[in-house]
DOTI-481998 format. One line per field, with one value per atom (N, C-alpha, C): residue number from 1; atom name; z, y, x. Coordinates in pm, 1 decimal, always signed. Layout:
<atoms>
seq: (NUM;...);
atom: (CA;...);
pz: (Z;...);
py: (Y;...);
px: (X;...);
</atoms>
This chain:
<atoms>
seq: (1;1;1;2;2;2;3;3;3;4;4;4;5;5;5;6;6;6;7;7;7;8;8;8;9;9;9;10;10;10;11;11;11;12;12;12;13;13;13;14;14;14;15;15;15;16;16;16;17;17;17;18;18;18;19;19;19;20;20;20;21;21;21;22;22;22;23;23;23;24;24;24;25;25;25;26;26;26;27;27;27;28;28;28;29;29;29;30;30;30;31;31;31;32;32;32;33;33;33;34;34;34;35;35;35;36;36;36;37;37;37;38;38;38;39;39;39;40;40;40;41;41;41;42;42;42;43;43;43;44;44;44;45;45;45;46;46;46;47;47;47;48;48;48;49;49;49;50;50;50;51;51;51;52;52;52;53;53;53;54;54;54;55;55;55;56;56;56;57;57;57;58;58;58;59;59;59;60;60;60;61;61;61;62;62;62;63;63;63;64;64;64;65;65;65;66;66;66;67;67;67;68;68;68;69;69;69;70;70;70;71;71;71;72;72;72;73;73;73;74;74;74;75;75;75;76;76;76;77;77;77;78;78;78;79;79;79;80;80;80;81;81;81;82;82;82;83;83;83;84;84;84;85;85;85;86;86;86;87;87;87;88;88;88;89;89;89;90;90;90;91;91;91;92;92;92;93;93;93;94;94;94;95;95;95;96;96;96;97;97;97;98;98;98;99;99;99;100;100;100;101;101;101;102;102;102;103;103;103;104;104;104;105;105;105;106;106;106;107;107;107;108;108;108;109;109;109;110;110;110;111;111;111;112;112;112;113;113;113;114;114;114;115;115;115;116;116;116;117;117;117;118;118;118;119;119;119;120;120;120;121;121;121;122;122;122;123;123;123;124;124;124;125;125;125;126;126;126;127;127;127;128;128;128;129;129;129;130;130;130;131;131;131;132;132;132;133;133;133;134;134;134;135;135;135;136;136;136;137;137;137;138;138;138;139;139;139;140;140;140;141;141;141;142;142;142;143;143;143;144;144;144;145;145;145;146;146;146;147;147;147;148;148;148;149;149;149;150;150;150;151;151;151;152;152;152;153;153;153;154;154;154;155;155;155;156;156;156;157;157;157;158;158;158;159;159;159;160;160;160;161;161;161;162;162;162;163;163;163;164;164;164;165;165;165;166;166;166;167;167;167;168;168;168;169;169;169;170;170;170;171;171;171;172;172;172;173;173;173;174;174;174;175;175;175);
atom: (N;CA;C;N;CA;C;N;CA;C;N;CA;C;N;CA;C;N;CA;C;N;CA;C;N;CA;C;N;CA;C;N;CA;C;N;CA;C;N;CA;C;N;CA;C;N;CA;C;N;CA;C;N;CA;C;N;CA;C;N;CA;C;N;CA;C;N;CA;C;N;CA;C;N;CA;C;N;CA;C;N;CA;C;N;CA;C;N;CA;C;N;CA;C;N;CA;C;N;CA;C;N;CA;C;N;CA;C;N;CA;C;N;CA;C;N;CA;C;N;CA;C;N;CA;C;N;CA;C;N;CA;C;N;CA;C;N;CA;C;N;CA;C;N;CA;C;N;CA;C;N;CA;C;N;CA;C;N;CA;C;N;CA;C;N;CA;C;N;CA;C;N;CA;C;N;CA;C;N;CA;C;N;CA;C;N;CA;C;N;CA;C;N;CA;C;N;CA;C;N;CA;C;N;CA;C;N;CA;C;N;CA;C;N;CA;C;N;CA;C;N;CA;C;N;CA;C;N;CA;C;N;CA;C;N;CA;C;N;CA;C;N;CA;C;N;CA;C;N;CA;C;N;CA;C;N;CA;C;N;CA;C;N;CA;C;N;CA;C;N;CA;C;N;CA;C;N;CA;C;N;CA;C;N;CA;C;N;CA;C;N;CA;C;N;CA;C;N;CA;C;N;CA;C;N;CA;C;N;CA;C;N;CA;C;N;CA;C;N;CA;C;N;CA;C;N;CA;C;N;CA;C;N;CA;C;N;CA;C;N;CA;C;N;CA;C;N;CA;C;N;CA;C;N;CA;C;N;CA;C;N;CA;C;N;CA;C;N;CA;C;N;CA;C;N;CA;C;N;CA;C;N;CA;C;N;CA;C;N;CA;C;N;CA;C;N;CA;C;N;CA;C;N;CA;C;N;CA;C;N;CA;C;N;CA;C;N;CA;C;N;CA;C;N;CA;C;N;CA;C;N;CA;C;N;CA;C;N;CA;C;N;CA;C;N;CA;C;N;CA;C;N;CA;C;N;CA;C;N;CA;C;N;CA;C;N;CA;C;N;CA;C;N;CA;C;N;CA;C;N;CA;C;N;CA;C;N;CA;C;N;CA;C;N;CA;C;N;CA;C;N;CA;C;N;CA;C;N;CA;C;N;CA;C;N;CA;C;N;CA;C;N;CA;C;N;CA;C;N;CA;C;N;CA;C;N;CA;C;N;CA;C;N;CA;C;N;CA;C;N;CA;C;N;CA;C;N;CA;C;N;CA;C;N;CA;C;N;CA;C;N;CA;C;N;CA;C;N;CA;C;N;CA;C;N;CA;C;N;CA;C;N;CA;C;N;CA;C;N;CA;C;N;CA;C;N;CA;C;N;CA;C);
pz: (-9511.4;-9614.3;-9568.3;-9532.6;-9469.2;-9346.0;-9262.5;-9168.0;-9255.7;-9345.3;-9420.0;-9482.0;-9567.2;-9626.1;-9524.2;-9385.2;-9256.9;-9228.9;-9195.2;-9164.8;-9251.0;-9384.1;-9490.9;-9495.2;-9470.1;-9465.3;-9366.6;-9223.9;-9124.9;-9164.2;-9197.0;-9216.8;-9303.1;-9410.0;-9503.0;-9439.3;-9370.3;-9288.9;-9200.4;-9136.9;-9023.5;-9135.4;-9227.7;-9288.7;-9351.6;-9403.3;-9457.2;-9344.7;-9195.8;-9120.4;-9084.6;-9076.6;-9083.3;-9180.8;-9079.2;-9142.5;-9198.4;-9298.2;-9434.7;-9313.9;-9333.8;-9198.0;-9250.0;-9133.0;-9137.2;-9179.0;-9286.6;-9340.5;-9360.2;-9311.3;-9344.8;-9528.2;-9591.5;-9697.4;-9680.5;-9743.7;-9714.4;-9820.5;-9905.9;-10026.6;-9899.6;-9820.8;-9723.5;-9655.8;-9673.7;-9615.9;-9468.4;-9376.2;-9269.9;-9178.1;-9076.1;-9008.8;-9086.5;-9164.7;-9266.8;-9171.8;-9256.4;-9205.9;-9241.2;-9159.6;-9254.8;-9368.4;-9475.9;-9558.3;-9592.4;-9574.5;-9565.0;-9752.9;-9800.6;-9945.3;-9903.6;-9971.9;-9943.6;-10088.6;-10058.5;-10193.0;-10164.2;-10276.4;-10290.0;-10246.2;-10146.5;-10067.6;-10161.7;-10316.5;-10387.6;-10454.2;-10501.6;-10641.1;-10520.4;-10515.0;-10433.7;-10494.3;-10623.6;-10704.2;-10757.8;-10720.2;-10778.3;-10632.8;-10628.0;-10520.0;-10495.0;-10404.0;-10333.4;-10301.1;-10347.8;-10258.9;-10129.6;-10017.2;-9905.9;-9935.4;-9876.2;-9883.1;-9773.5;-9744.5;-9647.8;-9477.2;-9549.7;-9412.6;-9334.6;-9230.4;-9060.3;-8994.9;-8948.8;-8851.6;-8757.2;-8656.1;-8496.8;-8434.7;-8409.6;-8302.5;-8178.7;-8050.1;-7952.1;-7867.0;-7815.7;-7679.9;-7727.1;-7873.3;-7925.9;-7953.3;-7946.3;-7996.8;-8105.8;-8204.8;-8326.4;-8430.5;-8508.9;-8651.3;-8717.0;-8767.9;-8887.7;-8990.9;-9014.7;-9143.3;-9257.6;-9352.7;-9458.0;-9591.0;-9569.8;-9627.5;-9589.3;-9629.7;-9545.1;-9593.2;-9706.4;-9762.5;-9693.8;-9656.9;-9623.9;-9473.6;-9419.6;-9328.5;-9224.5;-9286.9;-9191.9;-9158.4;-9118.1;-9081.6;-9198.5;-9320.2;-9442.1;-9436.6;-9348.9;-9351.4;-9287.1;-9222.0;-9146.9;-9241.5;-9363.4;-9433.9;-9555.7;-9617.8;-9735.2;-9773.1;-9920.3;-9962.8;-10115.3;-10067.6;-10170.4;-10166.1;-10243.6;-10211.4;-10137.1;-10116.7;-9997.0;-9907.7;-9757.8;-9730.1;-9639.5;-9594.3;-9519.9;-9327.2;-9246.4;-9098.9;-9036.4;-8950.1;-8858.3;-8770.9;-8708.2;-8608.8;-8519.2;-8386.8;-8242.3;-8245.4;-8236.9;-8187.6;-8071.3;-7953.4;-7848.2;-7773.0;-7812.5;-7738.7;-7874.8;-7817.3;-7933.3;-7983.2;-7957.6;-8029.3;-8056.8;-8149.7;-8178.2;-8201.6;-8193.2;-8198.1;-8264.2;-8340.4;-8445.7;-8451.9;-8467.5;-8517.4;-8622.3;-8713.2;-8888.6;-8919.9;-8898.9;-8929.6;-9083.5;-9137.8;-9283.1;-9275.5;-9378.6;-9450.3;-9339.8;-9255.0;-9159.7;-9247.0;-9125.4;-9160.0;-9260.2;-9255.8;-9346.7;-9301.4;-9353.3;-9295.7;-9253.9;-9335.9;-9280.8;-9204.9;-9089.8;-8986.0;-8995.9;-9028.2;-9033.8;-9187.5;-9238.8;-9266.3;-9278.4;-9135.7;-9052.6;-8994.7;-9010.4;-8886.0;-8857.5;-8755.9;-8680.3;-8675.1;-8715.8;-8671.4;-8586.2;-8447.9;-8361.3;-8426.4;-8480.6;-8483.2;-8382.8;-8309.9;-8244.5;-8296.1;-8353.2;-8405.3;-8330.8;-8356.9;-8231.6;-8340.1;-8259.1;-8383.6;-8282.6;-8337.5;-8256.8;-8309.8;-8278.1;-8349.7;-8322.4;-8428.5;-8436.6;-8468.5;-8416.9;-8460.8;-8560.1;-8639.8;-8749.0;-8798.1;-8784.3;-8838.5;-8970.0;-8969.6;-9092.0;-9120.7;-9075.5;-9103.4;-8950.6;-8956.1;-8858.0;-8888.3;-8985.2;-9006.2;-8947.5;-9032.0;-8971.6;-8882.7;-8809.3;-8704.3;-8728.7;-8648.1;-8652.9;-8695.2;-8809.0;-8821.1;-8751.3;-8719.2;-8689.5;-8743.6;-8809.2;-8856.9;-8757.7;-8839.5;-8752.6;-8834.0;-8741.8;-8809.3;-8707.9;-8818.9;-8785.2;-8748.5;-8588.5;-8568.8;-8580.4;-8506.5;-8536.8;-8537.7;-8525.5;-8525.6;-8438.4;-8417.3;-8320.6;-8345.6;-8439.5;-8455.5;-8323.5;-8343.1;-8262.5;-8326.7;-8248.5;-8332.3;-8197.0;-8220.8;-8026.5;-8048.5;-8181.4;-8165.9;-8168.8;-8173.4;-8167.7;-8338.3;-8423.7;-8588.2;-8653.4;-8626.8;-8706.8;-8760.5;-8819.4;-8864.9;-9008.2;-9043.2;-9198.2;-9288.3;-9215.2;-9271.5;-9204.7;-9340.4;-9312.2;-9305.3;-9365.7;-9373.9;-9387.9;-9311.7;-9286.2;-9317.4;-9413.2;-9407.1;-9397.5;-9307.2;-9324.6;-9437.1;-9526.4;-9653.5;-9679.8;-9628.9;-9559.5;-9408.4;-9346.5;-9184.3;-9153.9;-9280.5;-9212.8;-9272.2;-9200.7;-9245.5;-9270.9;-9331.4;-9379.1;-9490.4;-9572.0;-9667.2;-9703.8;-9754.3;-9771.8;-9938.3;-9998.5;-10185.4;-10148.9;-10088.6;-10093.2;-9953.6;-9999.6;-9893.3;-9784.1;-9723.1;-9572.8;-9501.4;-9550.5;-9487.4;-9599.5;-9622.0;-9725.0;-9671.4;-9658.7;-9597.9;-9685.7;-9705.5;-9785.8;-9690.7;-9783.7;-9703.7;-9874.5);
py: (-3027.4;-2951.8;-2808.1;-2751.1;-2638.6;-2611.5;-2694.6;-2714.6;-2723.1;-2811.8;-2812.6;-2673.5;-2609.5;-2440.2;-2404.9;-2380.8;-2269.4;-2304.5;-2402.6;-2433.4;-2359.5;-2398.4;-2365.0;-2232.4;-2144.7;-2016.3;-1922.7;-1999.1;-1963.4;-2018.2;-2098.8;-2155.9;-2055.8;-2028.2;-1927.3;-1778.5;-1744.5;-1613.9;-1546.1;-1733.7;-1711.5;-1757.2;-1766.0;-1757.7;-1641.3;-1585.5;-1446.2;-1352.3;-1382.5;-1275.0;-1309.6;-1446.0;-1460.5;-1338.5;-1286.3;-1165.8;-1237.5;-1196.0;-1285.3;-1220.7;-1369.7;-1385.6;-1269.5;-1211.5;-1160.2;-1163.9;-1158.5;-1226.8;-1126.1;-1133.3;-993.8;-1027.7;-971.3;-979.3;-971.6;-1096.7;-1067.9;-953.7;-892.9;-769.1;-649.2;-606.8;-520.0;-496.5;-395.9;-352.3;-303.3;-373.7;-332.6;-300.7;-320.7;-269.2;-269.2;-177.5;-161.9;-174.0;-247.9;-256.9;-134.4;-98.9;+14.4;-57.2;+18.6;-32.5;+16.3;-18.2;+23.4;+6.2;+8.2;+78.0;+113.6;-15.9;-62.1;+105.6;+157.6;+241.4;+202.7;+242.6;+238.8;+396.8;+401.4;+509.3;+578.1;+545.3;+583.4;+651.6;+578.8;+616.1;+654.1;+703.6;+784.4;+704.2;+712.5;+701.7;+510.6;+470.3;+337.3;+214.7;+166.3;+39.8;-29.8;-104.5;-192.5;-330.0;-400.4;-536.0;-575.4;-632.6;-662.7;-843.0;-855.4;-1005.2;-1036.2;-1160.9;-1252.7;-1153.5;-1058.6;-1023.0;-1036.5;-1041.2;-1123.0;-996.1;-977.4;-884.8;-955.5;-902.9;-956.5;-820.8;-851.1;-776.7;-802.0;-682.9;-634.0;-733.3;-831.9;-936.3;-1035.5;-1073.9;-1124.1;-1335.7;-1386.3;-1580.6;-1568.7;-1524.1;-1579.9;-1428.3;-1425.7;-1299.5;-1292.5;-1193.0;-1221.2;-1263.2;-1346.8;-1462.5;-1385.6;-1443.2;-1337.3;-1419.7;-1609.4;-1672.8;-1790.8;-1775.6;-1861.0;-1989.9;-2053.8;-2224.7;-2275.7;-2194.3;-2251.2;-2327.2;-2414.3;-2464.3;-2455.3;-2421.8;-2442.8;-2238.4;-2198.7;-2097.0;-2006.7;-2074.8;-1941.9;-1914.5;-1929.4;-1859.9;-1721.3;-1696.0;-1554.4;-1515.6;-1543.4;-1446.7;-1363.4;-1285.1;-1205.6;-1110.5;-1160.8;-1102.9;-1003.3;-904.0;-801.0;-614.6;-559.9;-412.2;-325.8;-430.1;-345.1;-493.2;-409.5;-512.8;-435.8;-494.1;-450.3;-523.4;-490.0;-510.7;-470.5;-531.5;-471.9;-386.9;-275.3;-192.5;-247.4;-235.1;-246.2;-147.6;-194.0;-125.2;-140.2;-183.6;-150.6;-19.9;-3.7;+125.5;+190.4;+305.5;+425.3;+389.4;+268.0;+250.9;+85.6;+69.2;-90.8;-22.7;-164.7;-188.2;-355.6;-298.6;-467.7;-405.6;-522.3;-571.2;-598.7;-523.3;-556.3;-627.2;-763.7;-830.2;-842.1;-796.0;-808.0;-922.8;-1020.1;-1131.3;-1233.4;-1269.5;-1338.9;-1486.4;-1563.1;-1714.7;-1696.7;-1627.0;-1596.6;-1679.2;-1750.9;-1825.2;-1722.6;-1632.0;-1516.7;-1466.0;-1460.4;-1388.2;-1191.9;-1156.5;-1070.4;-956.8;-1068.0;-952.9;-952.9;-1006.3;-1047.0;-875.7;-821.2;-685.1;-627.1;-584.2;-539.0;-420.6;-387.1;-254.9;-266.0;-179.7;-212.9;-33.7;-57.1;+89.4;+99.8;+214.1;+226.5;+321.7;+262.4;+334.6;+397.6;+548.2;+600.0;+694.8;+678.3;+705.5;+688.1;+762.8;+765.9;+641.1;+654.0;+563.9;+595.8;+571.1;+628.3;+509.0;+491.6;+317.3;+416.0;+321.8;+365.0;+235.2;+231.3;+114.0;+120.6;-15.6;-91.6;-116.4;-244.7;-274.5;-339.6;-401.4;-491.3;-626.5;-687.3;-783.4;-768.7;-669.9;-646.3;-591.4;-508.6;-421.8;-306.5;-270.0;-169.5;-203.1;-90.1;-106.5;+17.7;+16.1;+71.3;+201.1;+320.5;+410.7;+509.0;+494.3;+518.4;+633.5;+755.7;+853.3;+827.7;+787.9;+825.9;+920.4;+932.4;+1091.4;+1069.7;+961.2;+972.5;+819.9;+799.6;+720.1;+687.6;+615.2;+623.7;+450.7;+513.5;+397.6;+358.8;+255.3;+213.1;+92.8;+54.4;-22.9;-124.1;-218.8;-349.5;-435.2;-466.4;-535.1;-450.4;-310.5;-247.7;-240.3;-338.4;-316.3;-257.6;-170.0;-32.5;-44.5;+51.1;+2.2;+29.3;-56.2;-105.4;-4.7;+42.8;+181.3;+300.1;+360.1;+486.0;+611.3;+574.0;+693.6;+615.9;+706.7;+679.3;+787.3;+755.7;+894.1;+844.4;+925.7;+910.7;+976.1;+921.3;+947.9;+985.2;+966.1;+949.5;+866.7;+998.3;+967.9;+915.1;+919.6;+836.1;+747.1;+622.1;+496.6;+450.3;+428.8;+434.9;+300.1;+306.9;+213.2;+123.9;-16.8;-57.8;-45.6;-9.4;+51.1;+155.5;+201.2;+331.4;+300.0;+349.5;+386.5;+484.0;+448.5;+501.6;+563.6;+449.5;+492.0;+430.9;+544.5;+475.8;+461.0;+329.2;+344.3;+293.5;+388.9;+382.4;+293.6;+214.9;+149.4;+111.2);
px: (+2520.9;+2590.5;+2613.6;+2508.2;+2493.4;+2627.4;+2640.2;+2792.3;+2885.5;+2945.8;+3036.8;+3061.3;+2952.2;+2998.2;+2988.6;+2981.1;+2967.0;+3136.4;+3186.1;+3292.7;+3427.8;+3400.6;+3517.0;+3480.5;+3419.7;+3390.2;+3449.3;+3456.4;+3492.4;+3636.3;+3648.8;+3832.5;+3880.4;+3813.5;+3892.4;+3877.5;+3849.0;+3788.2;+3939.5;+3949.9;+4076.2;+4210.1;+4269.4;+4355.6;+4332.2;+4262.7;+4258.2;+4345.3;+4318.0;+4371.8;+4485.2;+4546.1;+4721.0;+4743.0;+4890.0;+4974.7;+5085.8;+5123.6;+5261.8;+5392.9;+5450.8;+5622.4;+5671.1;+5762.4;+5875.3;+5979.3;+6051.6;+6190.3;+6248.3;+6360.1;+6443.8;+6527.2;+6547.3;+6555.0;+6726.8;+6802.9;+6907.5;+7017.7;+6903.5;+6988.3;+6973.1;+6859.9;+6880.8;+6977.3;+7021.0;+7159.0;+7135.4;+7218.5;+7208.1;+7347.2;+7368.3;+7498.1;+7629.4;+7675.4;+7782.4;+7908.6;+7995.2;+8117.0;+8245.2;+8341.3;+8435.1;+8485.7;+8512.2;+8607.9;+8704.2;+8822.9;+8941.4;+9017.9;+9094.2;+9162.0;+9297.5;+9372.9;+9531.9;+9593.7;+9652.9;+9736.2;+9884.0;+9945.6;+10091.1;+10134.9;+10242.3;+10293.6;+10374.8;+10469.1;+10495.6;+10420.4;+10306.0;+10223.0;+10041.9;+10023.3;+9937.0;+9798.4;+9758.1;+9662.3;+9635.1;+9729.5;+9772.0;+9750.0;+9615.1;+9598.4;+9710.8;+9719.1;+9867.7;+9764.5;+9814.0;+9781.1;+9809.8;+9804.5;+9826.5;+9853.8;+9937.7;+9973.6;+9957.2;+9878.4;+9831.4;+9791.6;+9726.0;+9695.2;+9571.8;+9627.2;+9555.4;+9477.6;+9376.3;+9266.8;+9219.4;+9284.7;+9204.7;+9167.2;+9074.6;+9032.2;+9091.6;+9122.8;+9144.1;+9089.0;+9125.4;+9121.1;+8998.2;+8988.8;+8911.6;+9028.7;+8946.5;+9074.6;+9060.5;+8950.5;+8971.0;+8965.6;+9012.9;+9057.3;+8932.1;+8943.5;+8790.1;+8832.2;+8670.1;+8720.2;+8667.2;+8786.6;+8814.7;+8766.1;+8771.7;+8723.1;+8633.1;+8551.7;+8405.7;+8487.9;+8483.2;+8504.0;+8639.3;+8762.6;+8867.1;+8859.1;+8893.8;+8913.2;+8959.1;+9119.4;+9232.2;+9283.9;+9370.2;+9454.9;+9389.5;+9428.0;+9387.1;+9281.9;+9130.7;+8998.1;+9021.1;+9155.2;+9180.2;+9242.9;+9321.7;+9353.0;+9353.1;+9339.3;+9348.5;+9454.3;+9454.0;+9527.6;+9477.0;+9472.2;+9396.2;+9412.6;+9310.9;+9337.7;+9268.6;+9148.7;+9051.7;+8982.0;+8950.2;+8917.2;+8742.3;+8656.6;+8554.0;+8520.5;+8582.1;+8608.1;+8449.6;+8402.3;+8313.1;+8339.2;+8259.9;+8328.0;+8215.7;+8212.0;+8150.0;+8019.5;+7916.4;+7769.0;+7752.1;+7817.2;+7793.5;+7918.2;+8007.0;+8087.9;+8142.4;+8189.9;+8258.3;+8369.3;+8432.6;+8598.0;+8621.5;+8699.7;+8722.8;+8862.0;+8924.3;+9055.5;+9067.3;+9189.6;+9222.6;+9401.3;+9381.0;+9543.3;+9595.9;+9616.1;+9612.0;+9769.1;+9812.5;+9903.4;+9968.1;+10057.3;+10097.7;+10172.5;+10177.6;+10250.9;+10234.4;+10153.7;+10096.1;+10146.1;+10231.2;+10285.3;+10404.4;+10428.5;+10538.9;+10678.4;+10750.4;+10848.4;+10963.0;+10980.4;+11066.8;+11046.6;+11059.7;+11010.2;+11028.2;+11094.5;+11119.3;+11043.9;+10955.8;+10859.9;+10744.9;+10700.1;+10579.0;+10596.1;+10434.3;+10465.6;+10326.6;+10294.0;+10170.9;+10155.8;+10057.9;+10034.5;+9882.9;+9844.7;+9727.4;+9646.0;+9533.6;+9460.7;+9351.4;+9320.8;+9245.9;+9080.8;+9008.9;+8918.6;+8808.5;+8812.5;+8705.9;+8606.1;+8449.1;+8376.2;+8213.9;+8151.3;+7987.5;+7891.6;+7771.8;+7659.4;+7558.3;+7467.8;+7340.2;+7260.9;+7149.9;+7061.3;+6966.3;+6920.6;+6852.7;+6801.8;+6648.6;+6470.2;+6529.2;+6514.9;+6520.9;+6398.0;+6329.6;+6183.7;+6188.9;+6028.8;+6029.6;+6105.5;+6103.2;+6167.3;+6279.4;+6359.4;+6549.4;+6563.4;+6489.8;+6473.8;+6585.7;+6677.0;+6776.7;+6906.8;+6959.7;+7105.9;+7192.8;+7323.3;+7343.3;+7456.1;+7465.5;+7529.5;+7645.9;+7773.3;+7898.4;+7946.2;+7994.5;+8068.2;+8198.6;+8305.3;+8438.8;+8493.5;+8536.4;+8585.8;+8745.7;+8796.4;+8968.5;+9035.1;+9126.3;+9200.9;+9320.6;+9387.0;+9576.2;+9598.9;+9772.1;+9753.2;+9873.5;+9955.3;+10026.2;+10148.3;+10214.4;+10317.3;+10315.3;+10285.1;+10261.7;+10375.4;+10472.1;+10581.8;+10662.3;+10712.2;+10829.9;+10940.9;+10885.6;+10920.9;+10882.1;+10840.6;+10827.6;+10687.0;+10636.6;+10480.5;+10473.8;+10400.7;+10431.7;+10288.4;+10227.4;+10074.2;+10156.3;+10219.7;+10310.2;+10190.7;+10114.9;+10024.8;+9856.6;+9752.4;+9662.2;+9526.0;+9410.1;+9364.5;+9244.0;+9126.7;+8998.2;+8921.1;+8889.5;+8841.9;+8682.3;+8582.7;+8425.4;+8423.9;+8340.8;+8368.5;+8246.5;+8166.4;+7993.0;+8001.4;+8003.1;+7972.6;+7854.5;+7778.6;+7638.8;+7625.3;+7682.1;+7723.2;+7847.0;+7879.8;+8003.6;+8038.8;+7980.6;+8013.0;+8097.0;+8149.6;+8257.5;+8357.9;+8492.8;+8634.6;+8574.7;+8583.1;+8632.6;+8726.1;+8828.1;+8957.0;+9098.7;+9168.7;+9261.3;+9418.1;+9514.9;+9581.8;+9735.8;+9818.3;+9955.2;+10043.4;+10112.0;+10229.6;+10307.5);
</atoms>
């Protein structure tokens, strides 16, 4: 009997000193994405929708998916007034390709505009669980026109240059 309580004593001794897992908590906010804020170029104050638009990244095969459940072509696209893009934690600049009316049977009001986003980073402890996220201050922008049809984001403004969080604009862009 005496072995039996020596045993469960020592058993409960060495589970006492297991340390509780690591789980990163998925409400922890970690590497924030920019978020960009479609306006109307008329009405300054008044959101714009974007119809069916496409984001690829710079020498990347596939767009970012904009809808997890869809299957086919439409998981690359959205259509709305803001959208939230990842920027690059390993170098100072990303580049995407922000496609408007993407599949559009009209060809002609399909149109690209390429932005070049340049901007620092700072790593910043999360926990051990999540380890590090990483924090981006926006220094500039250039955009570009890669099909030659004119570019459809007439105006472009950096609105908060520290990216820190995705609850707030970043960058607000009129067309």
């Amino acid at each position: 009997m005496k072995k039996i309580i020596s045993f469960l004593l020592i058993f409960a001794f060495g589970l006492s000193s297991c340390e509780k897992d690591d789980i990163c908590d998925p409400d922890t906010p970690t590497t924030p994405r920019l978020v960009i804020t479609f306006y109307d170029i008329n009405n300054s104050t008044l959101r714009k929708r974007v119809n069916n638009l496409r984001v690829t990244g710079k020498d990347q095969a596939q767009s970012i998916v904009f809808n997890k459940t869809a299957t086919d072509d439409t998981r690359f696209l959205t259509s709305g007034d803001s959208i939230a893009i990842p920027l690059r934690t390993d170098v100072d600049i990303t580049t995407y390709k922000f496609t408007i009316n993407y599949g559009n049977p009209n060809a002609s009001l399909i149109n690209s505009d390429e932005i070049n986003f340049n901007y620092s980073r700072q790593n910043s402890y999360v926990s051990r669980a999540c380890g590090f996220k990483t924090i981006f201050n926006l220094s500039a922008f250039q955009r570009t026109d890669p099909t030659g049809d004119g570019v459809w984001m007439q105006d472009i403004f950096i609105i908060n240059p520290n990216i820190e969080y995705e609850n707030e604009t970043h960058v607000k862009v009129f067309f």
